[in-house]
C-alpha positions in Angstrom: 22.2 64.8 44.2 23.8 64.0 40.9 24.0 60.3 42.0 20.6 60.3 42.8 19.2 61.6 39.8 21.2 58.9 38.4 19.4 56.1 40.0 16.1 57.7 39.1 15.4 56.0 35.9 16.9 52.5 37.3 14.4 52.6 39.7 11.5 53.5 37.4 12.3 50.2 35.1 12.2 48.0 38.2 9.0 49.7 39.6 7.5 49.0 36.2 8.4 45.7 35.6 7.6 44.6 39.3 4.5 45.6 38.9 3.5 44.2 35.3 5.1 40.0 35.8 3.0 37.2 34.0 2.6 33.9 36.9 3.9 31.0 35.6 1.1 28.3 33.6 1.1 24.6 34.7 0.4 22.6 31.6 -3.1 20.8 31.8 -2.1 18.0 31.0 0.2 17.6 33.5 -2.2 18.0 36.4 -3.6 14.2 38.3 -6.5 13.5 40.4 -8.8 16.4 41.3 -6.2 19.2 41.2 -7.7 22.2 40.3 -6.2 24.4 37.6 -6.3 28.1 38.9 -5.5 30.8 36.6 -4.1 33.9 38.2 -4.7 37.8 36.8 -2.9 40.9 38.3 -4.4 44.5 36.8 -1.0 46.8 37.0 -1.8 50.5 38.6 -1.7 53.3 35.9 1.3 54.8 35.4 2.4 57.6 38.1 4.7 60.5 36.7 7.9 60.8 38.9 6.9 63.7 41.4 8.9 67.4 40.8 12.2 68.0 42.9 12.1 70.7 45.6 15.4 72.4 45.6 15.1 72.7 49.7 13.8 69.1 50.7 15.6 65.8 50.2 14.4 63.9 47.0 12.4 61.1 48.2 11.2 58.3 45.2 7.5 57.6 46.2 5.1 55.5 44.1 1.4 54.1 44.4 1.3 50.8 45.6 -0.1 48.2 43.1 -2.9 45.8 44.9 -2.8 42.7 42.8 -6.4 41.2 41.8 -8.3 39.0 43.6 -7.2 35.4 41.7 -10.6 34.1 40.0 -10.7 30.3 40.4 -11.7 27.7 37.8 -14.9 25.8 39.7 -14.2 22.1 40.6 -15.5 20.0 37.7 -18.1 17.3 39.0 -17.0 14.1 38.5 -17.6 12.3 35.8 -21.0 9.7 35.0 -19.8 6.8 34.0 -20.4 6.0 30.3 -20.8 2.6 28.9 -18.1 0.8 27.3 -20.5 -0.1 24.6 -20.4 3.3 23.0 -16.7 3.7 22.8 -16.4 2.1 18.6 -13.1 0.0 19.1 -12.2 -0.8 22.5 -10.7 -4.1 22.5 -9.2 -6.9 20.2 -9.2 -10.9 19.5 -6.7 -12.8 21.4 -7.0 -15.9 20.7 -3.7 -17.4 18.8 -5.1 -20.4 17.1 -8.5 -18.3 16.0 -12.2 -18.3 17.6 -15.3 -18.6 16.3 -17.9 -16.0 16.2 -21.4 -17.7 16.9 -25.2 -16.5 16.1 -26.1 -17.0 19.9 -24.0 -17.5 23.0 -23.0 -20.6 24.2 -21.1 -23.7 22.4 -24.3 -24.5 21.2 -24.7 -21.4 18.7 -24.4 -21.8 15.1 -20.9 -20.8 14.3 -21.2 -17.6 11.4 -17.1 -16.8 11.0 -14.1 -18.1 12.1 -11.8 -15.1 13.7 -7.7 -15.1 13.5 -5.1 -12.3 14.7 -5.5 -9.4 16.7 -8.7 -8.0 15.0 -10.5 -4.4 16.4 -13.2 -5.8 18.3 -16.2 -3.1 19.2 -17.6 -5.2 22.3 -21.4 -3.9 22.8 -22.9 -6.5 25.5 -22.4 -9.6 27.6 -23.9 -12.9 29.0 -25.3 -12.4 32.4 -22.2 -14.6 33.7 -19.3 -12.2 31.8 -18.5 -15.9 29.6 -19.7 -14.6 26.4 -19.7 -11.2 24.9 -21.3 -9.2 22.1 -19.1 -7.9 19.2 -19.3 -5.9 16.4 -16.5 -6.1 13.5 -15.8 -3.4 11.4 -17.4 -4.8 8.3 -20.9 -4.4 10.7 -20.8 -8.3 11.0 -22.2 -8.9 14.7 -22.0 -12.2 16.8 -20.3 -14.1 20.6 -17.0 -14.4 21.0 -16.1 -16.7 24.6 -14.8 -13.8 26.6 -11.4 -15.9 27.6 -11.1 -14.7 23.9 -10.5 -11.3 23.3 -8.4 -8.6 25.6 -9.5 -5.2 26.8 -8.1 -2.7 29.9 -11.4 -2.3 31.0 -14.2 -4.7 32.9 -16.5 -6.4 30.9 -18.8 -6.0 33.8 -19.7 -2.8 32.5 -21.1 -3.7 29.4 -25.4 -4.1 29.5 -26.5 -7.5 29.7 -28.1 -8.4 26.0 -27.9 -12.5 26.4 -28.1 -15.7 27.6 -26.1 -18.4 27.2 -28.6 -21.6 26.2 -27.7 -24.8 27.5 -28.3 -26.5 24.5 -25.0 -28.4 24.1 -22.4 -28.3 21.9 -22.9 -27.6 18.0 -21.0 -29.2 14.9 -18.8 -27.5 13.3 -19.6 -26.2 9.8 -17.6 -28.9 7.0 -16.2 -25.0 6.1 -14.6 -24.6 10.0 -13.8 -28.1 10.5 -10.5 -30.2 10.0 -10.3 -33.1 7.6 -9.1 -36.5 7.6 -9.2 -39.6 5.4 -10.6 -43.2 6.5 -7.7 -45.4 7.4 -6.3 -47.4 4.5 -6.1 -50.9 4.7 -9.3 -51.6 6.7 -11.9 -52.8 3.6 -14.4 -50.3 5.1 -15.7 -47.8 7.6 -19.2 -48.1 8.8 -20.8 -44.5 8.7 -23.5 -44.7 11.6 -26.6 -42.4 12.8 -25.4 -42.6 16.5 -22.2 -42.6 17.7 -21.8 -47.2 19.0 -21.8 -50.3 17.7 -25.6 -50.2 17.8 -26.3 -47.0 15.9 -28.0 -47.5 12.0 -25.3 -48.5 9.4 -25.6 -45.4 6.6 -23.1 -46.2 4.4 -19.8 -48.1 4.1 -16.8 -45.6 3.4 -13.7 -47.1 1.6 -10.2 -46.1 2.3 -8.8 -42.9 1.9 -12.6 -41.2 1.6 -12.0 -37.6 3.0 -13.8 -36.5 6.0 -15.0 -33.3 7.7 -14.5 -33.9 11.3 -17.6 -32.1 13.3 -17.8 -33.2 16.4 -16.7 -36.1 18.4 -17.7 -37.8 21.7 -16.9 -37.5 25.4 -13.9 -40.0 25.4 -13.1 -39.1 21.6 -13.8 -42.4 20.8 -16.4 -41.1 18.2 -16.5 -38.8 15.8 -19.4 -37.0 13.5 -17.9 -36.7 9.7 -19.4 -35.7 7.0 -18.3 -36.8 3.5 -18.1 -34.7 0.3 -21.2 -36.3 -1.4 -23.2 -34.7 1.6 -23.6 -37.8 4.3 -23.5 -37.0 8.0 -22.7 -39.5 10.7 -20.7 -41.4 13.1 -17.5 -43.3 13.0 -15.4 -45.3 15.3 -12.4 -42.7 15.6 -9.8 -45.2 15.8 -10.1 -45.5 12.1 -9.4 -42.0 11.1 -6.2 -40.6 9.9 -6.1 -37.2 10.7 -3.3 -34.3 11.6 -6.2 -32.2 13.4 -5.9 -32.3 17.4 -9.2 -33.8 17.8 -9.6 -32.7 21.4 -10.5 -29.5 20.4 -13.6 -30.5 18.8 -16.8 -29.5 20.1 -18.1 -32.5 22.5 -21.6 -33.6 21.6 -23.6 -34.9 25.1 -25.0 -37.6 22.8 -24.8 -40.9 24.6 -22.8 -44.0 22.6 -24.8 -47.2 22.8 -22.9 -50.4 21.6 -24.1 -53.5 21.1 -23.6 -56.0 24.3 -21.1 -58.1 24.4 -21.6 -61.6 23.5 -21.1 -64.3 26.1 -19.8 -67.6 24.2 -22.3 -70.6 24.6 -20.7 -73.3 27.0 -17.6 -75.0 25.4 -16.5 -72.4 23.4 -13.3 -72.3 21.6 -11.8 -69.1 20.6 -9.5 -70.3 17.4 -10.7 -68.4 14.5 -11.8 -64.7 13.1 -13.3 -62.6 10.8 -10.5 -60.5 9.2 -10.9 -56.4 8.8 -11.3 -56.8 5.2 -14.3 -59.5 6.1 -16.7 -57.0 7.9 -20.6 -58.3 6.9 -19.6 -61.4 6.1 -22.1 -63.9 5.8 -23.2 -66.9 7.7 -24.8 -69.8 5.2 -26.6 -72.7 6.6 -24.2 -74.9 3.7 -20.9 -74.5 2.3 -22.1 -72.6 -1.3 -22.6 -69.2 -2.5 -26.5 -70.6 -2.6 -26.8 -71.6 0.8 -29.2 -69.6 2.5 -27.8 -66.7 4.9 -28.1 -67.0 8.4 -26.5 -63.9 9.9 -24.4 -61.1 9.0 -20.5 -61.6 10.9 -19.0 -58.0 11.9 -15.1 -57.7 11.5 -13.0 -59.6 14.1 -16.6 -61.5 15.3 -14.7 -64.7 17.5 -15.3 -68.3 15.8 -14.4 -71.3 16.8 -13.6 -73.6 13.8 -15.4 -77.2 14.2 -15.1 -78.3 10.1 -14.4 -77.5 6.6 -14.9 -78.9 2.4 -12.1 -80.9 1.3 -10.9 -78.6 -0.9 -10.9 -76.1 2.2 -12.8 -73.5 0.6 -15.3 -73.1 3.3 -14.9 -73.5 7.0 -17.6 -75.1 9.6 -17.8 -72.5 12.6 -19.8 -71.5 15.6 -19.9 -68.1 16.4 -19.4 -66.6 19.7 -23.3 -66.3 20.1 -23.5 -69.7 19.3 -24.4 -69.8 15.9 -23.8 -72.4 13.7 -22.9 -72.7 9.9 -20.3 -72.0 7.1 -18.5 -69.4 6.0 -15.3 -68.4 3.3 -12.5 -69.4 4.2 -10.9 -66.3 2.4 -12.2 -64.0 5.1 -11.0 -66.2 8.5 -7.4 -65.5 10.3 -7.5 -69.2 11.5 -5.5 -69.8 15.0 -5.1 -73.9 13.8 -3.9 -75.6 10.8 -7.3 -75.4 8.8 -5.9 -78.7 7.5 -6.7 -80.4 11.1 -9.8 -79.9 11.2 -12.5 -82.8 10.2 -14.1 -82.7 6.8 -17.9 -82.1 7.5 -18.9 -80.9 4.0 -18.4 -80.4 0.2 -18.8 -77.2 -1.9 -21.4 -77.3 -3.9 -20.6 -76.1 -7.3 -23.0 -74.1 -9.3 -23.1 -73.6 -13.3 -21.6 -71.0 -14.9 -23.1 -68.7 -18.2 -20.7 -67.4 -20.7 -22.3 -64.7 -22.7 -23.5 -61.1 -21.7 -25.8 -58.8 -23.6 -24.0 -55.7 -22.5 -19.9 -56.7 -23.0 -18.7 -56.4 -26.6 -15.4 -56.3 -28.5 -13.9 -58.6 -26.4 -10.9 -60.2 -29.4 -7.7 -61.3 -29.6 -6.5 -57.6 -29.5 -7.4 -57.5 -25.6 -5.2 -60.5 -24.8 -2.4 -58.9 -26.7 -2.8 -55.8 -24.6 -2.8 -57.8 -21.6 0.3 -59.8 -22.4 2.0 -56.1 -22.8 1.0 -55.4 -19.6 2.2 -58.4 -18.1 5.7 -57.6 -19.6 5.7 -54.1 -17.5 4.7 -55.5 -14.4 0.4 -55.2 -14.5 -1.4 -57.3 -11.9 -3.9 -59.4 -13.4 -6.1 -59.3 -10.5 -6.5 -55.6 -10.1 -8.4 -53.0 -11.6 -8.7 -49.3 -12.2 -12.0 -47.4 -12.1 -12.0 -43.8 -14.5 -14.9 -41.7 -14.3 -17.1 -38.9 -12.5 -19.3 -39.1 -9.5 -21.0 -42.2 -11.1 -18.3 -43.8 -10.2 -17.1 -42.8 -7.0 -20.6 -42.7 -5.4 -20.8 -45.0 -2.2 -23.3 -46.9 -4.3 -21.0 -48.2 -6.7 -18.2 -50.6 -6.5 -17.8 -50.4 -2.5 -20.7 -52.7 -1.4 -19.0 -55.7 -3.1 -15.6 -54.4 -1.9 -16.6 -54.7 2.2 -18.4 -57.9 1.2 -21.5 -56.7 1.4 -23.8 -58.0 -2.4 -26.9 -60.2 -2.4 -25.7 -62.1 -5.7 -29.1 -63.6 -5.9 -29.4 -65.9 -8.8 -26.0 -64.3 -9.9 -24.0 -66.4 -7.8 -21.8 -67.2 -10.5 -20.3 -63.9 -10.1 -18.9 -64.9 -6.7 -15.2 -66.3 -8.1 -14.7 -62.8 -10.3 -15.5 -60.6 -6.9 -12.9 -63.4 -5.0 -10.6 -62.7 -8.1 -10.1 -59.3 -7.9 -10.7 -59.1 -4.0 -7.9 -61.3 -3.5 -5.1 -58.3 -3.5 -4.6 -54.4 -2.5 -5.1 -52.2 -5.0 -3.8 -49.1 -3.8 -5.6 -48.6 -0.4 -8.1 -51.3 -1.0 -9.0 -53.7 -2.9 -9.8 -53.2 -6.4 -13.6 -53.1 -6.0 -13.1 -50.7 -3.1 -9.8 -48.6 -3.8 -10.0 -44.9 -3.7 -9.0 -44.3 -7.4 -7.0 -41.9 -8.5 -8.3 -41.3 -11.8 -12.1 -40.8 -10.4 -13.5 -37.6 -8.5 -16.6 -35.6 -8.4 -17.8 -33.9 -11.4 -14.7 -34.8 -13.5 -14.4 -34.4 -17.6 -12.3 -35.7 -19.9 -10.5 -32.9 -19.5 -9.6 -33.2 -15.7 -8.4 -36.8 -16.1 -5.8 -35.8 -18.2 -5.0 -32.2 -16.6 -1.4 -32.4 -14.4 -3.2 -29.8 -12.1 -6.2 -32.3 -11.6 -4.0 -34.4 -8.5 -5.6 -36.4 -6.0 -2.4 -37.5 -4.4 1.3 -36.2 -3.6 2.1 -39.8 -5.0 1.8 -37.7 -8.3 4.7 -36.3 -10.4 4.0 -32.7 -11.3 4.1 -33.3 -14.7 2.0 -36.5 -14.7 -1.8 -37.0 -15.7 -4.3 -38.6 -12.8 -4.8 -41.1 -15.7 -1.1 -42.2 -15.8 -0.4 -41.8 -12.0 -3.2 -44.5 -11.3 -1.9 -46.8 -13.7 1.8 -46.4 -12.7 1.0 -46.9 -8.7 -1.6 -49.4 -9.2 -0.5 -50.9 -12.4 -4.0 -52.6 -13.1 -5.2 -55.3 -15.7 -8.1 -53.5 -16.8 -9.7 -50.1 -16.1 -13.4 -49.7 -16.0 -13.7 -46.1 -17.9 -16.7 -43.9 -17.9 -16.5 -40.2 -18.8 -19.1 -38.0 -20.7 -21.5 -37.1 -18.4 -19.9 -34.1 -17.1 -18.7 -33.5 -20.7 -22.2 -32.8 -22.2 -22.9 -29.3 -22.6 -19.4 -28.2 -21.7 -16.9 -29.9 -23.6 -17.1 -29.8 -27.8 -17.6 -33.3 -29.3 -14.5 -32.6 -31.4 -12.6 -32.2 -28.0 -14.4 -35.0 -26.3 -13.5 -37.3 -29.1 -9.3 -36.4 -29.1 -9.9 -36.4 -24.9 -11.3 -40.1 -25.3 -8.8 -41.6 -27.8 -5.6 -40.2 -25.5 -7.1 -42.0 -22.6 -7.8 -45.0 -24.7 -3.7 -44.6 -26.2 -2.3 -43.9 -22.7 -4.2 -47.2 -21.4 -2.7 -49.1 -23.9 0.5 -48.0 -23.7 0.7 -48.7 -20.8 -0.7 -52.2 -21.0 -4.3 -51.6 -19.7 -7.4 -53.3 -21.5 -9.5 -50.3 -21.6 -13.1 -50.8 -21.1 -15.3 -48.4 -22.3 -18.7 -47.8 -20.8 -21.5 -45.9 -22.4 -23.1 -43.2 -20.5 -26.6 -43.2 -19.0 -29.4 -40.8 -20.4 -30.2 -37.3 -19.1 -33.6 -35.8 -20.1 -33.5 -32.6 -22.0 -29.8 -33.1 -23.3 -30.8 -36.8 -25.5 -29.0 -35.8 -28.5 -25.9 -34.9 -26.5 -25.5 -38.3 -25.1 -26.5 -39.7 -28.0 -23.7 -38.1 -29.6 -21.4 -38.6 -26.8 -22.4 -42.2 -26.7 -21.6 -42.6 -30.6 -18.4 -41.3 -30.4 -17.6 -44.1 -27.0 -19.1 -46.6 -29.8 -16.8 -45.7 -32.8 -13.9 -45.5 -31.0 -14.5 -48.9 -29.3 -14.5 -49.7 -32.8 -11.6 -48.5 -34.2 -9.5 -49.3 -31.5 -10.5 -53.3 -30.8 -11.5 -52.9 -27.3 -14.0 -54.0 -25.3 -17.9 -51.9 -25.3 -19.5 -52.1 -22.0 -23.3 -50.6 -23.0 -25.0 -49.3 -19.8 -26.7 -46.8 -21.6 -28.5 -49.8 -23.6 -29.1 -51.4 -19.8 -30.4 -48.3 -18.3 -33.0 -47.1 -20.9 -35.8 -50.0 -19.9 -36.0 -49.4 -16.6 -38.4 -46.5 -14.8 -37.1 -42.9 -15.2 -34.5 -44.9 -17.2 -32.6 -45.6 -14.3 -31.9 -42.5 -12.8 -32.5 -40.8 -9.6 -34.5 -37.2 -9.2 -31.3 -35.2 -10.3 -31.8 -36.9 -13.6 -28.2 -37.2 -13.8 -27.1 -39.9 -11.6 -28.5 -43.4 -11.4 -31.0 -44.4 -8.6 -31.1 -46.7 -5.4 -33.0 -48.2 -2.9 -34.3 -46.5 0.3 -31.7 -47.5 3.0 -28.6 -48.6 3.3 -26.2 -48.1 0.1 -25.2 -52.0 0.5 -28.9 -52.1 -1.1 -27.3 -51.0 -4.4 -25.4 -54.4 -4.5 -28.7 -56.6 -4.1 -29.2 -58.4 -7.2 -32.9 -59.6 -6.5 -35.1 -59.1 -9.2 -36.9 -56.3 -6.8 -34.0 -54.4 -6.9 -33.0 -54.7 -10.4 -35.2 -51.4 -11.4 -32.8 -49.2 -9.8 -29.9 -47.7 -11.8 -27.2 -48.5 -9.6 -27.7 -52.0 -8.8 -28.2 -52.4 -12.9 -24.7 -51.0 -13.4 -22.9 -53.5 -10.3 -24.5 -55.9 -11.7 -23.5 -55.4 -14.9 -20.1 -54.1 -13.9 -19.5 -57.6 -12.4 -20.8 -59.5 -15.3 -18.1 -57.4 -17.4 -15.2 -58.3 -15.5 -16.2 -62.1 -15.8 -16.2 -61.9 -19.1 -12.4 -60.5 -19.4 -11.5 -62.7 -16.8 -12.4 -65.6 -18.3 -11.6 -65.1 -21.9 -8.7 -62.6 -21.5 -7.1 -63.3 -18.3 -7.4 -66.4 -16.9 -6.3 -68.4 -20.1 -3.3 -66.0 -20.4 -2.2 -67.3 -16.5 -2.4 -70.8 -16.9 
């Protein structure tokens, strides 16, 4: 009996606790698929007080037995509507490792708004009909198509609401901001800019060597390419005269078709044993041997010639071309296949009179041949020029025409041996008329021309001015210097003035003739450029070099020679080769004033500087 009282309590604990056990929790998170999640409750029986011993009867432990609850279940979720992807915010990212471009509308065709690189957050809110092209949102709220090859998500694009259609409207340019660059091929006198991709699309302009490009788009075959150039001109070049590090394969591919000019079939009897050279491209067919003759035809580069003649001082060649014209050319611009010498003399060069004085050269002394024989001593080229300036003088309007061969002298055919003269070698990437200078660029002062930081090539030393890196790569006779337009209204006369006289003391130093040029009005700042001007004057002066005065040349003409900016001088409708016609229609147009009177200042240092000091 003792024992048993013993075990009473033992067995009350493990009644209690039986009765009172928490079932184990699975974690939510845990549970897959449609499991349910059942939560089980037990209510414990109230306490029973351990019934009184009878002294007669055994002791016998009794207790009330606890019926656990009936478990109350969680109901079965229903499953759950799909939601659209749209509404998710972020819910995928750009993949595409060398960028993508986000377009206005869907399709290659759609203007292109921002170029995309990395792994952006991408909020994709709609699709093409075809899944190609998606609608995205970026976080800054800019929206636009992205090519859905481009960006990644875990999830089908299917699901996103159709918002767009993908217009076949071909392929769009690139934006000069988007696109790669490259530079026209040195050593190639010129690149025709066209309006259609062929040899028969509309010449635009003629771009010299080294002019940077934007490349846009380019043709099927990548044999054409739409560039446009800094100063705003869009067209089409023969690709094979680009230099460019850009893979141009990845261009956008325009469906316009490319239309050359047929081939010529050469009349019976042909010959094949001459050519226009690269450099020769427009050169002209005269009906006699003499810059007077009248011109027959235009010859593209590398046009096939057969050579039937020439003058007896072989100066100009008797050809047919390989349409079967017939007439005389320069013999300067022909890679002859036969000793010129062989063939018959059918002609003489008629040689035409030559003026001597110009009303807008000055200053031209003793000092001038002194500077050149300094020059001479350090290794100048007397045939080669430098051009300093501002957009004046880099325009396509200026300089190039004559450079790729392309001036109407008109009754300035006395002009033709100084253009031979200073055609005759390689400036830099050109020759001199048409170099890419490295002392000239697009809204330039005197400042920039002597500022280190002002570069236009890696030729440069770090520490070197564009001023002395032209002149110690090209190492020029002469440099044609205008500077002062860009000057007024930002740089003090004071400054202007101690700018001007280092680039006059750096020219001679180097031994350049300097040749100052006086800069064209501008309505509403006169009395700038009149000061400006005065300064070019006195120091043209004081230093004994020569005064070219264009300002003088420009003032009688309408709008005094300028265009509607009223900064830059004017041109004729058309092609920029108009800007070298010296006709007298022509000659109210401010560009064709100053290449004319560019041309009639290098005669006159030629002859009295130059050429008596090489003889």
């Amino acid at each position: 009996m003792r024992d048993i009282q013993k075990l009473f309590p033992l067995l009350f604990i493990w009644l209690f606790a039986a009765c009172n056990a928490a079932p184990t929790a699975v974690p939510v998170g845990e549970l897959t698929g449609n499991a349910v999640v059942v939560t089980a409750t037990f209510a414990a029986s109230p306490t029973v007080a351990p019934p009184t011993a009878t002294p007669t009867e055994p002791f016998i432990i009794t207790s009330t037995p606890t019926q656990p609850a009936a478990p109350t279940a969680t109901p079965t979720p229903a499953p759950p509507t799909p939601t659209n992807p749209a509404d998710a915010g972020i819910n995928g990212r750009l993949n595409a490792p060398d960028g993508a471009f986000l377009r206005e509308q869907p399709g290659s065709g759609g203007e292109v708004k921002l170029l995309l690189q990395g792994a952006a957050p991408l909020s994709i809110i709609g699709r093409t009909e075809d899944v190609e092209w998606v609608l995205i949102r970026l976080e800054d709220g800019n929206t636009g198509w992205l090519l859905a090859e481009d960006i990644f998500v875990d999830w089908d694009l299917a699901a996103l609401p159709v918002v767009g259609d993908a217009a076949d409207v071909g392929q769009a340019p690139l934006p000069a901001a988007f696109a790669p660059t490259g530079v026209v091929q040195n050593g190639i006198g010129s690149l025709r800019l066209r309006r259609a991709p062929g040899t028969a699309g509309d010449v635009i302009a003629n771009l010299r060597a080294g002019t940077p490009l934007s490349l846009q788009m380019r043709t099927i075959e990548g044999d054409w390419l739409q560039v446009s150039t800094s100063d705003g001109q869009t067209g089409w070049v023969d690709a094979a005269y680009v230099t460019t590090d850009a893979d141009i394969s990845g261009l956008p591919v325009s469906n316009v078709t490319v239309t050359n000019r047929p081939t010529p079939v050469p009349p019976p009897g042909f010959v094949f044993n001459g050519e226009v050279i690269a450099e020769g491209d427009g050169l002209r067919l005269r009906a006699e041997p003499s810059l007077i003759g009248p011109v027959e035809d235009n010859l593209d580069a590398f046009t096939q010639l057969q050579l039937i003649g020439r003058t007896s001082d072989s100066q100009w060649l008797q050809v047919i071309s390989v349409t079967g014209q017939r007439g005389w050319v320069s013999a300067g611009y022909i890679r002859p296949m036969i000793d010129i010498n062989s063939l018959p003399v059918t002609g003489e060069t008629i040689v035409v009179e030559l003026p001597r004085e110009y009303p807008v050269i000055s200053g031209i002394t003793s000092n001038s041949r002194r500077i050149f024989q300094i020059g001479q001593q350090l290794g100048n080229r007397p045939n080669v020029f430098s051009k300093v300036g501002d957009s004046i003088t880099v325009s396509g309007y200026m300089f190039l025409p004559i450079g790729v061969g392309r001036q109407n002298l008109g009754n300035y055919i006395h002009l033709q041996p100084v253009i031979d003269y200073f055609s005759s070698t390689v400036a830099r990437t050109d020759n001199s008329f048409a170099n890419s200078s490295l002392a000239a660029d697009n809204g330039w002062t005197t400042r920039d021309v002597l500022s280190p930081e002002k570069h236009l090539s890696g030729e440069c030393a770090p520490d070197e001015t564009p001023l002395e890196c032209e002149y110690r790569i090209v190492k020029p006779a002469v440099a044609l210097i205008m500077l002062g337009t860009n000057d007024v209204g930002w740089v003090p006369a004071d400054e202007y003035r101690q700018n001007m006289r280092r680039i006059i003391e750096i020219s001679i130093e180097h031994g350049v003739i300097p040749v100052l040029s006086t800069i064209p009005p501008r309505p509403g700042y006169e009395a700038l450029v009149d000061e400006n001007n005065g300064i070019i004057i006195a120091l043209a002066r004081t230093y004994d070099i020569p005064l070219w005065d264009y300002y003088s040349a420009m003032k009688t003409l309408p709008n005094q020679g300028l265009s509607a900016d009223n900064i830059h001088p004017s041109w004729p409708e058309g092609s920029p080769d108009l800007a070298a016609n010296f006709n007298e229609e022509f000659l109210n147009y401010g560009y064709n004033v100053r290449n004319l009177t560019m041309l009639e200042v290098l005669d006159a240092v030629w002859r009295q500087v130059i050429a008596p000091s090489t003889q």
